[in-house]
C-alpha positions as CSV (number, residue, x, y, z in Angstrom):
1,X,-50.5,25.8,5.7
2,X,-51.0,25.6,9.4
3,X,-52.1,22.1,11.4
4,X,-53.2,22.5,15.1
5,X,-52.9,19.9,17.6
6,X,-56.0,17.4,16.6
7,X,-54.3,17.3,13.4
8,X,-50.8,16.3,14.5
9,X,-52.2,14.2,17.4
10,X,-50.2,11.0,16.3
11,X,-47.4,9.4,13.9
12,X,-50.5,8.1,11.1
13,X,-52.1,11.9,11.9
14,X,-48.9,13.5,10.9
15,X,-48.6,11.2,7.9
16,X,-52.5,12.5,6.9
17,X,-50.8,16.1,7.3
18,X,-47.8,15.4,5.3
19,X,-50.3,14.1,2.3
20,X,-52.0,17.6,2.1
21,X,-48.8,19.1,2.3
22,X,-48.0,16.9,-0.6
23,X,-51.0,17.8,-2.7
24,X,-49.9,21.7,-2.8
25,X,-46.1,20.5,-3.5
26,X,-47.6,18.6,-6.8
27,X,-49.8,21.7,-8.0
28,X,-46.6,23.6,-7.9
29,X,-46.8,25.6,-5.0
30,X,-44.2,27.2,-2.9
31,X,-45.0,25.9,0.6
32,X,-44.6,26.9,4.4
33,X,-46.4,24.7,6.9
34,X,-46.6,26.1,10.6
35,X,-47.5,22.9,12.9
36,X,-48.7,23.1,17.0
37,X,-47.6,21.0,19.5
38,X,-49.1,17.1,19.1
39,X,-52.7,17.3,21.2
40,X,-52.0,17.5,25.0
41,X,-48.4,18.0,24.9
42,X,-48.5,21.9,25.7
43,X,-51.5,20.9,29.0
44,X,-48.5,18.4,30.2
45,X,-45.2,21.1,29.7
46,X,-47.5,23.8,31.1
47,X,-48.3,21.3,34.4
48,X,-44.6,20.5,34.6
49,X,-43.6,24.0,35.2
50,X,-46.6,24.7,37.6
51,X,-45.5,21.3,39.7
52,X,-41.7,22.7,39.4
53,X,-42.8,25.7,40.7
54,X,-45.6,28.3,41.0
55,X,-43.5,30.9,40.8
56,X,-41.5,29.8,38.0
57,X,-39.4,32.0,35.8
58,X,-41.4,33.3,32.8
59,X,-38.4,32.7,30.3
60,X,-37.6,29.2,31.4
61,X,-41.3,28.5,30.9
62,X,-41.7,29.5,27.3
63,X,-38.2,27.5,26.9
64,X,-40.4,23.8,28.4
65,X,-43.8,24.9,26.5
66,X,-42.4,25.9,23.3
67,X,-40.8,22.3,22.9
68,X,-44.2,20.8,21.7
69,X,-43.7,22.4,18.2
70,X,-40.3,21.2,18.2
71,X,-40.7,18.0,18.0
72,X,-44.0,18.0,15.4
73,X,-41.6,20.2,13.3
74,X,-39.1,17.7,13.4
75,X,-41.5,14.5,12.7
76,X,-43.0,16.5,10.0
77,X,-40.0,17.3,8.4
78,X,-38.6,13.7,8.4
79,X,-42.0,12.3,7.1
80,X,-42.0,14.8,3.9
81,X,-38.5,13.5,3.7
82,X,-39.7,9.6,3.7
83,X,-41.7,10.5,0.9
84,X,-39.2,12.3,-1.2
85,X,-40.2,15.7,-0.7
86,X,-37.5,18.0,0.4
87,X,-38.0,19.5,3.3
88,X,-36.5,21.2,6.4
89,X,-37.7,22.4,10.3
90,X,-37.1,26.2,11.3
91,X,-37.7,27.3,15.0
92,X,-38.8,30.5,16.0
93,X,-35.0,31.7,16.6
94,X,-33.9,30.3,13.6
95,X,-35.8,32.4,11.1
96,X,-35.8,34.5,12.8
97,X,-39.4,35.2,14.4
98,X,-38.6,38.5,16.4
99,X,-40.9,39.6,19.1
100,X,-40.9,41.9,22.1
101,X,-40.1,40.5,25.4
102,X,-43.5,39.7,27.5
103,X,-42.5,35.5,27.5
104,X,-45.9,33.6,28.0
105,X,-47.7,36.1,25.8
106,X,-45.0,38.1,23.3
107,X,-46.0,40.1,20.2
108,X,-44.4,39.3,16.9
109,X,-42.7,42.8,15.8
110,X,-41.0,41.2,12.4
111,X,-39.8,38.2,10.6
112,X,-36.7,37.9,8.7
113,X,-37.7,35.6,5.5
114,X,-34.8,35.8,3.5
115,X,-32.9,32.8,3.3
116,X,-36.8,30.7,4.1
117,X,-37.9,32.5,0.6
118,X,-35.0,30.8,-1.1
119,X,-34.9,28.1,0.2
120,X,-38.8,27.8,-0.6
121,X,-38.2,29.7,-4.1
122,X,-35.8,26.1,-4.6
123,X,-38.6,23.5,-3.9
124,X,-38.0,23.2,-0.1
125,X,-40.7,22.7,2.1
126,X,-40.2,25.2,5.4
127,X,-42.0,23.6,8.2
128,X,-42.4,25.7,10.8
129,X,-42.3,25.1,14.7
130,X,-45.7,27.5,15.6
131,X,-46.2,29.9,19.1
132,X,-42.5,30.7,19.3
133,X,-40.3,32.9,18.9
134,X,-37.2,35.0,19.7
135,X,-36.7,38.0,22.0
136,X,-34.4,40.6,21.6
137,X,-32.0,39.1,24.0
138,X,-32.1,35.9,22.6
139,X,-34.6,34.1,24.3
140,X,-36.8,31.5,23.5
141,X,-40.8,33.7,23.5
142,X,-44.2,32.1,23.2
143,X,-46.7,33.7,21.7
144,X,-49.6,33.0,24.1
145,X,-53.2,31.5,23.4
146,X,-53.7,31.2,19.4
147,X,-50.1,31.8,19.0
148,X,-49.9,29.0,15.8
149,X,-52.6,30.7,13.9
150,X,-50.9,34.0,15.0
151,X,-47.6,32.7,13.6
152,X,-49.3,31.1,10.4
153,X,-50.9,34.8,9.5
154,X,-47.9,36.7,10.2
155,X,-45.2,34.2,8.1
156,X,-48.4,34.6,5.1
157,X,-47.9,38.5,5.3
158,X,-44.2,38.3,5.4
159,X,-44.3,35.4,1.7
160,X,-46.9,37.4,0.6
161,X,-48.7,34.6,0.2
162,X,-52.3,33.1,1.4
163,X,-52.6,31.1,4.6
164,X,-54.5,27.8,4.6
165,X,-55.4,26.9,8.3
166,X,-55.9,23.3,9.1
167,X,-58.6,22.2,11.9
168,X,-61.1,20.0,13.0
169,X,-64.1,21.4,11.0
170,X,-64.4,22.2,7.4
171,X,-65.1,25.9,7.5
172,X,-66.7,28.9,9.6
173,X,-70.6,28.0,9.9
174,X,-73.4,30.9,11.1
175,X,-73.2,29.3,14.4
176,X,-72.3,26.3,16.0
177,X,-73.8,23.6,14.4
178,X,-73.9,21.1,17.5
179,X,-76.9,23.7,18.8
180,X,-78.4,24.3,15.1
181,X,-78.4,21.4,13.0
182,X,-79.5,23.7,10.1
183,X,-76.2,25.8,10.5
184,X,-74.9,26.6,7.0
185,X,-70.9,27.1,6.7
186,X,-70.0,30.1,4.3
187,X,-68.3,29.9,1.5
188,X,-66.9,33.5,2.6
189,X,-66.7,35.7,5.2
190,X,-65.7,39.1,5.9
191,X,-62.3,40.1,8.4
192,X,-64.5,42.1,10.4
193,X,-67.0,39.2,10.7
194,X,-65.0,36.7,11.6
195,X,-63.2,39.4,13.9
196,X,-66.3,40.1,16.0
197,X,-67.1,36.2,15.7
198,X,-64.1,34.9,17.5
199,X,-64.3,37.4,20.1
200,X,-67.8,36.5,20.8
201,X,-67.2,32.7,21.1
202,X,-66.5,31.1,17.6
203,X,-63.4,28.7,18.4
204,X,-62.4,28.5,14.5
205,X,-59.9,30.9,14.8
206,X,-58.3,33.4,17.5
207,X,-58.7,37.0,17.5
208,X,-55.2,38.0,16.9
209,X,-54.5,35.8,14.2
210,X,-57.7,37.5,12.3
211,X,-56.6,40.8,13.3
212,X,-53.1,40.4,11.9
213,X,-55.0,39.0,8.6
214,X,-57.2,41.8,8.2
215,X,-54.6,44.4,8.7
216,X,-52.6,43.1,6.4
217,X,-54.9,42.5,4.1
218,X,-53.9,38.0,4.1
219,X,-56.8,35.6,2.7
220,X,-57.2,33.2,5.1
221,X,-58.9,29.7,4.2
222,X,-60.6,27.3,7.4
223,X,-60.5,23.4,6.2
224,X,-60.3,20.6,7.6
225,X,-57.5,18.5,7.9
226,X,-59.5,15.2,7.9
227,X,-60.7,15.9,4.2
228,X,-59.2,13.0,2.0
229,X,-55.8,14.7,1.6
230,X,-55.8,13.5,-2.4
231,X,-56.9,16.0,-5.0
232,X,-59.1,17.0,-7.2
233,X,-61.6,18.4,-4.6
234,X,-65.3,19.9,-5.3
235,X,-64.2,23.4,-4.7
236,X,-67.0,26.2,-3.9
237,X,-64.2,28.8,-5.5
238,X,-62.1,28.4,-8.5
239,X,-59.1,30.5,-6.0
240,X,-59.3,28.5,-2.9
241,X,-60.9,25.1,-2.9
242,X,-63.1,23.8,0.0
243,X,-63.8,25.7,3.2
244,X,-64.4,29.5,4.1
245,X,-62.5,32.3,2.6
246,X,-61.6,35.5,5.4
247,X,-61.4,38.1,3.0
248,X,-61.8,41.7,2.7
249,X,-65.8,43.0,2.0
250,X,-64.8,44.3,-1.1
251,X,-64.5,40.6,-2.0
252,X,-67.9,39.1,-1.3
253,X,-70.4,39.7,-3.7
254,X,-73.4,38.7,-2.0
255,X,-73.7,40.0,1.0
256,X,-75.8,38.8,4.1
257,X,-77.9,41.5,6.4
258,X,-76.4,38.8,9.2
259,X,-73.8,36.6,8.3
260,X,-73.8,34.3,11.9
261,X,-74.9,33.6,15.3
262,X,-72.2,33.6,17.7
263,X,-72.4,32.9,22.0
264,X,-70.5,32.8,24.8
265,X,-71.0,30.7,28.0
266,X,-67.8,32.3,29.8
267,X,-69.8,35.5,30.7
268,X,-70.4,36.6,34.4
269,X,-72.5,38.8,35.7
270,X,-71.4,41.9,39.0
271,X,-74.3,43.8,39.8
272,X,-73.9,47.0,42.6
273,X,-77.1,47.8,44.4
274,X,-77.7,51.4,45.4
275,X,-74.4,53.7,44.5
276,X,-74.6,57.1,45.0
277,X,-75.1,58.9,41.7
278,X,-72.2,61.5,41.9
279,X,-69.6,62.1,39.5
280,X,-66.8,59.9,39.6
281,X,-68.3,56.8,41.2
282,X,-68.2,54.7,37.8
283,X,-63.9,55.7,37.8
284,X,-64.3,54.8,41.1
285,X,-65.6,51.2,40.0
286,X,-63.8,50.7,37.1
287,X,-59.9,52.0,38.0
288,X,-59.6,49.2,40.3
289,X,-61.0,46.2,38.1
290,X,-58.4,47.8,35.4
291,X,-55.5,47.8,37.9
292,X,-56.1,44.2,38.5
293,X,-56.2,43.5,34.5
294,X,-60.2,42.4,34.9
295,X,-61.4,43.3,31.4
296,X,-65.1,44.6,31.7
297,X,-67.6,43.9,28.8
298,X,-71.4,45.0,28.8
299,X,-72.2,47.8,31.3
300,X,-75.9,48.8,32.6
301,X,-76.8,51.4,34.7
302,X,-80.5,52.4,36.3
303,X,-80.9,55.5,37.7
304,X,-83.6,55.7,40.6
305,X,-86.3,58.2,40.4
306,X,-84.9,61.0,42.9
307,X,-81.6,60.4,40.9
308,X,-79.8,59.7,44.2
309,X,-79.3,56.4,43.6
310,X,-78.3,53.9,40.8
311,X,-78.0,50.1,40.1
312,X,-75.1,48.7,38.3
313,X,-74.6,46.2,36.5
314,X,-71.7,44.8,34.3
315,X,-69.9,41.7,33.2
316,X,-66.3,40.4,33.0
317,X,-65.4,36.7,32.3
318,X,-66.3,33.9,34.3
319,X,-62.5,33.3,35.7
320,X,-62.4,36.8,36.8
321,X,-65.7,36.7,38.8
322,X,-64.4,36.2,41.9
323,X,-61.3,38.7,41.8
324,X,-63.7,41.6,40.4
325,X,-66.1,40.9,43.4
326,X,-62.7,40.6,45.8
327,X,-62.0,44.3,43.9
328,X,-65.4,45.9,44.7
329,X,-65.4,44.8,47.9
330,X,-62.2,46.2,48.5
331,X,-62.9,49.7,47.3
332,X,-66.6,49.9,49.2
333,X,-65.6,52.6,51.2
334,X,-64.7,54.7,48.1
335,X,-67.3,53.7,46.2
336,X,-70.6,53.7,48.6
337,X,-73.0,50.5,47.5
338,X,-75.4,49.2,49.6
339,X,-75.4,45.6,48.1
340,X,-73.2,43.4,45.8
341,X,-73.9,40.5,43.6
342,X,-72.7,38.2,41.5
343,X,-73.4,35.1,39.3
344,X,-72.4,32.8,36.5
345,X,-75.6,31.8,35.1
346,X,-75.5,34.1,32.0
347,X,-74.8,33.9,28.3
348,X,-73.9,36.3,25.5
349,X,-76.1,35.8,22.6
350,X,-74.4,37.8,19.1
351,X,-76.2,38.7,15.9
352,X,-73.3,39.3,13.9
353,X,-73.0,40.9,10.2
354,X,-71.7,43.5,7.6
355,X,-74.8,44.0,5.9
356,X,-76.4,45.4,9.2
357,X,-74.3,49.0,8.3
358,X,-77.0,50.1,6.0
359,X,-80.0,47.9,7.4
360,X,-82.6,48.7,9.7
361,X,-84.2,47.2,11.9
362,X,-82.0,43.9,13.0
363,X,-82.4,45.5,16.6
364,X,-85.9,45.6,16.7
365,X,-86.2,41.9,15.3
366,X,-83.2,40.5,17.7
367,X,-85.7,42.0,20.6
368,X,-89.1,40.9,19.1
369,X,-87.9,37.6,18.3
370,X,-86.3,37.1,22.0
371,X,-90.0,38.6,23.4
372,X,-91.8,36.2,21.5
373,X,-89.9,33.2,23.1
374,X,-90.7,35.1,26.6
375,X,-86.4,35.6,26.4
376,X,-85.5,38.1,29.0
377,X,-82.6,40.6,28.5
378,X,-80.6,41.3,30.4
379,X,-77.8,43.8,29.2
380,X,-77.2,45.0,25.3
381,X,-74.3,45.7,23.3
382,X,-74.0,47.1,20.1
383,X,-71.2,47.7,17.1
384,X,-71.6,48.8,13.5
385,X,-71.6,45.3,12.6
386,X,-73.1,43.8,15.9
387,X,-75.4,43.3,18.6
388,X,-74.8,41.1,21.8
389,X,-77.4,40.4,24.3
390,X,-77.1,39.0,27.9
391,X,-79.7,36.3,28.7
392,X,-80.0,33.8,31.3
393,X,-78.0,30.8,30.3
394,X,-80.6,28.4,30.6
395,X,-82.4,29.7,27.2
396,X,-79.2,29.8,25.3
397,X,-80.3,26.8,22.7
398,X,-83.9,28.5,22.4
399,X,-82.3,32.3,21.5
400,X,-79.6,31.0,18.6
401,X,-82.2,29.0,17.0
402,X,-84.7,31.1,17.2
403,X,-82.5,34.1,16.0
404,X,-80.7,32.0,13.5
405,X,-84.3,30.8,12.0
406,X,-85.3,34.4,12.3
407,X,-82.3,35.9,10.4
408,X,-83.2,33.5,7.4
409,X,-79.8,31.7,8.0
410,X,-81.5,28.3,8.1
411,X,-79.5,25.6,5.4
412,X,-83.3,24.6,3.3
């Protein structure tokens, strides 16, 4: 079971948490519960270290940030114990969590369960302080952006159990029901669907912690942590209860051509004006923005008609904007553009499903449907499983409702 920060945001929040935990202790289950910092706490440890100093130490900053879990470990752990439940904290060096050495950001390369397992096997509750872990010197690492739900996925795999994880909503929806009031939440949902989902914008869960599912093959249930924490519940499947089911294709039975609508407003767009069409200019574009780490998305190119000249355009994300442009301009000499510009004013619009590997068609209908609404595009994308469009952000409501009406995805 893993509980973000909204869910531990306070003492009575944290007494909601510990009655779920409860719940799965009374059906007999053996129970691990990874826990984030308490809402806020990681902004105010990551500010501290900033307003210590800029150029602070990357291993004394995972040692203040990591502290967040610590504590909601702790408070958990004495709150099951208030209620008669035993139960115990583990930090990240204490189970040990063992990752590589890149603090701030670390990669989890195993977990020693052994003495957690019996302890568990005994009726203890492990709950777990989530993000950290322990380098191989000995050092307190932090697991970066996600890293609860990466922690969560990988202590699942290492139990062999499933992983529950705890939010704010009650499940994975075809797209973000604050745009589409229509938006239906699926019972289940594919690893590669939720893969391409949180990648493209869906804030349910983060990429690595799906990845680290899907490769080891965890079921992964979204619920939500403000459910009435007392059994029984009207459960969709007999398995899992409430909420949607990652799981492996093989394990949906109906499957949608399009399973979801995703979008994302932290695109930006670079666009060169007339580069000489030789070989090598687009290394000569792209080497730099990789030096400087500037991950490039969608990439569009327009040749002119004497084939001298070509316009190109790509995107990156919207914090990187400024540095990519810094880069081109820097390398203009090697390049050879005549113009250079950039904006924010874009969105990435995804129609996102399995189903679509032995479909036809769900291009055509993305483009007619976007004609239709006079939607102009801008740049494509596409994947076995999905096509992204670039649009102008001001007709980002218009295209998912449209697309998600299209697509049959509607709730009747």
């Amino acid at each position: 079971m893993k509980f973000g920060g909204t869910s531990v945001a306070d003492l009575e929040r944290i007494r909601n948490v510990a009655r779920h935990v409860e719940r799965e202790v009374k059906a007999g289950n053996e129970v691990a519960v990874v826990v984030s910092a308490m809402a806020g706490t990681t902004d105010q440890l990551v500010a501290w270290t900033r307003e210590a100093s800029m150029m602070h130490d990357a291993r004394e900053y995972d040692c203040v940030v990591s502290a967040g879990e610590q504590i909601t470990s702790g408070l958990l752990a004495i709150t099951l114990q208030g209620m008669g439940i035993s139960a115990r904290s583990w930090l990240g060096w204490q189970i040990p969590m063992r990752t590589n050495d890149v603090h701030g950001a670390a990669r989890i390369e195993g977990i020693d369960i052994e003495e957690m397992d019996r302890r568990m096997s005994e009726g203890q509750v492990a709950v777990v302080a989530g993000f950290q872990g322990v380098s191989p010197d000995g050092r307190v690492t932090t697991l970066g952006r996600g890293g609860s739900d990466t922690s969560a996925v990988a202590l699942a795999a290492a139990l062999r159990g499933r992983c529950d994880i705890y939010t704010d909503v009650d499940g994975v929806y075809t797209t973000d029901p604050r745009i589409v009031t229509k938006a239906q939440k699926l019972s289940r949902i594919a690893y590669e669907e939720m893969l391409e989902m949180a990648s493209l914008g869906a804030k349910v869960l983060q990429t690595r912690s799906v990845e680290m599912a899907m490769v080891n093959q965890v079921p992964v249930q979204v619920r939500s942590s403000f459910d009435p924490p007392e059994g029984p519940f009207e459960t969709q499947d007999h398995n899992y209860g409430p909420g949607t089911l990652v799981c492996g294709e093989e394990d949906i039975v109906e499957q949608q051509v399009v399973s979801g609508i995703a979008y994302s407003k932290d695109e930006a767009k670079v666009t060169l004006l007339k580069v000489d069409d030789k070989p090598g200019v687009a290394a000569r574009i792209f080497g730099p923005l990789s030096s400087a780490n500037i991950n490039v998305d969608m990439i569009v190119q327009n040749v002119s008609e004497d084939g001298q000249r070509t316009d190109l355009t790509f995107t990156v994300a919207d914090d990187d904007l400024q540095r990519a442009m810094a880069v081109i301009e820097e390398a203009k000499g090697d390049i050879g553009y005549q113009d250079l510009m950039g904006s924010t004013d874009v969105v990435k619009v995804s129609v996102i499903g399995i189903g679509m590997r032995s479909h036809a068609g769900v291009a055509a209908q993305m483009f007619q449907v976007l004609a239709d609404k006079g939607i102009n595009i801008q740049a494509i994308t596409t994947s076995e499983i999905k096509i992204s469009i670039l649009i102008d952000a001001a007709y980002t409501e218009l295209a998912v409702r449209a697309l998600h009406s299209a697509y049959g995805l509607d709730a009747e």
